[in-house]
Every structure is written in C-alpha cells, then in structure tokens.
C-alpha positions in Angstrom: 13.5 48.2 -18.6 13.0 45.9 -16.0 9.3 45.6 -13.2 12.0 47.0 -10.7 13.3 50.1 -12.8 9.7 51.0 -14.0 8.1 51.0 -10.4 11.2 53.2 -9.7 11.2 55.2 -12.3 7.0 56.2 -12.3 6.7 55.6 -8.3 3.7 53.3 -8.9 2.9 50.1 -6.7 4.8 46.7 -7.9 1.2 45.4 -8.4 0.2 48.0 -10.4 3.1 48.1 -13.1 2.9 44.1 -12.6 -1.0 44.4 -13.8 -0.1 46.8 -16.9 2.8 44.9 -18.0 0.8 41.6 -18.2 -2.0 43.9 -20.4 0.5 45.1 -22.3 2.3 42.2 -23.8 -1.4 40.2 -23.3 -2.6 43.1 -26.2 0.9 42.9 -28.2 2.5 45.9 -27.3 5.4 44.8 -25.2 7.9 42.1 -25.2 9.4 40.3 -22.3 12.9 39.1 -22.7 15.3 37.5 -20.9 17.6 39.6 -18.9 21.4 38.2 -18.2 22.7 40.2 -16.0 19.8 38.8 -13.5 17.5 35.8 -14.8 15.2 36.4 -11.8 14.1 39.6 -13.7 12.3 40.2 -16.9 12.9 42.9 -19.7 10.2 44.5 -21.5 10.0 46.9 -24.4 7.7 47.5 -27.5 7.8 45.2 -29.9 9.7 45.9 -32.9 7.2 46.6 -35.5 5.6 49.3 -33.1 9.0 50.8 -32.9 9.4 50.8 -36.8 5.3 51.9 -37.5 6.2 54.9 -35.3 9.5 56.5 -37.1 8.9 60.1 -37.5 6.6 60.9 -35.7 6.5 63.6 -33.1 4.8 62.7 -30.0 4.1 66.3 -27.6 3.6 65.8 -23.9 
C-alpha cells in the first residue's frame, strides 16, 4: 500500500501514518519499495520473513 492509500484507508493524519511508517521499517517490520505506476510514491509491506514466520496462524480481532 502506498502513504496515500493507508491515510485513506485508516482516516489518520498524513503525519501520523508518515511517523509509523518511518518506525516501522526503522524497527524491520516494513519494506519500502519502489512503486512504477507513480515514482513520487513509496510502497510498503512486511518484510518477507515476517510474512513466512507468520503462516498459520490465526490472528482474532
């Protein structure tokens, strides 16, 4: 997801998600990479080896 979608998408302040984004991937959990449909934006996601330590299991909200 992009800074754009994710301030859409949990109707937080661009600052804010800005802030926990640069924590995040500061800490190792996300990844930024290049987005080509617009290289003015970013894309982040959890890193791969999250993504693989977390098969299976069953997270309740």
């Amino acid at each position: 997801m992009t800074q754009k979608e994710i301030t859409r998408e949990t109707y937080l302040p661009p600052r804010t998600v800005r802030y926990a984004l640069d924590r995040l991937k500061k800490k190792g959990i996300l990844e930024e990479r290049f987005y080509f449909k617009d290289a003015r934006q970013s894309l982040y996601g959890l890193r791969n080896s999250l993504v693989e330590n977390t098969k299976g299991v069953v997270f309740h909200v």
